[in-house]
C-alpha positions, 0 to 999 in steps of 0.5 A: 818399774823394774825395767831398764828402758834403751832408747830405739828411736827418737825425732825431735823439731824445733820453730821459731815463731819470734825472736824468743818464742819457740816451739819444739815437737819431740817423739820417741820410741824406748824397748824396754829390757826385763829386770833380773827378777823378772826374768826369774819370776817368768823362769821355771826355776824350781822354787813353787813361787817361781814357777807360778811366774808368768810363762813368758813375758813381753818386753815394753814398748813405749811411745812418747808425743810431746810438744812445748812452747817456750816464750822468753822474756829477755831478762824478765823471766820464762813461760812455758806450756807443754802437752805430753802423751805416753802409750806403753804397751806390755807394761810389765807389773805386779799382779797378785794370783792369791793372797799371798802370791804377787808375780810380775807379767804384762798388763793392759796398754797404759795412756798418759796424757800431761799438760805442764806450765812453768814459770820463771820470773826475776825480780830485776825491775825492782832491784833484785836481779839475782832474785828468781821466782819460778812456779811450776803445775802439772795435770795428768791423765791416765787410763788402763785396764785392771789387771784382777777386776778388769775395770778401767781406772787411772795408772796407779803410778801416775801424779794426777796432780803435782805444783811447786813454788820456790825462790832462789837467790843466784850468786850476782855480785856477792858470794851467797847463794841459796833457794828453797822449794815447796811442793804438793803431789797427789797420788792415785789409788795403788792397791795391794794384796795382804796375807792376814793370819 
């Protein structure tokens, strides 16, 4: 994204429902710094692309909300939700002036909104206590503002849609481990100015 994000303020809480069910609260709060490019392209250098950069740029602010509950089930797995919200104000962006001119300066407020389920499941009962299943789902929400057309649509960066499967064998009693993953992500629409000649 082009930032370098330093960490200005964090709270975080954690309740015991049960003996293993827990329930734990997160909020943050990140300054992001601008890149070395993007100091550059707000700079008024004399390069003609340069100085068609933004005049001034703000840096990003970024708030982070999550809460996770998280259930253990001694030796016969995990089970964990959580729900996450993100506001970053001043994203900075790509944003094309031409067709063949793209600059980076801040764009409309992004909100992200992510429910995430997981779990983790081994194979004990039947023998196989090395033996590990975990599934993961993650949905995400996501609202901005166009920066050329002006219409509301998603954040192009973020993964509406993202799961995984995979098995892994833990070392136990023998002295081989191994373990594969398979997942899927789909992506929002990113688009994208292109010179033609």
């Amino acid at each position: 994204r082009g930032t370098q994000s330093e960490a200005r303020g964090r709270v975080s809480a954690a309740y015991r429902l049960q003996e293993r069910t827990t329930i734990t609260y997160e909020s943050r709060h990140e300054i992001g710094q601008l890149s070395f490019n993007q100091f550059l392209a707000s700079s008024n250098l004399s390069s003609e692309i340069l100085q068609a950069g933004a005049g001034s740029l703000q840096p990003e602010r970024t708030w982070n909300h999550s809460i996770n509950y998280d259930q253990r089930f001694g030796d016969r797995g995990v089970l964990k939700f959580g729900l996450n919200h993100q506001n970053v104000q001043n994203p900075v962006r790509s944003v094309p002036l031409s067709d063949t001119l793209v600059v980076s300066q801040n764009t409309s407020p992004e909100k992200i909104n992510r429910f995430n389920a997981s779990v983790e499941y081994p194979f004990t009962r039947f023998g196989l206590e090395s033996l590990v299943l975990n599934t993961e789902f993650t949905f995400t929400d996501s609202e901005t503002i166009d920066p050329v057309t002006g219409v509301k649509r998603e954040v192009p960066w973020a993964t509406p849609i993202q799961w995984s499967f995979g098995l892994r064998k833990n070392p136990g009693q023998g002295k081989w481990t191994w373990g594969f993953n398979a997942f899927k992500r789909t992506f929002n629409d990113n688009y994208s100015v292109r010179s033609t000649r």
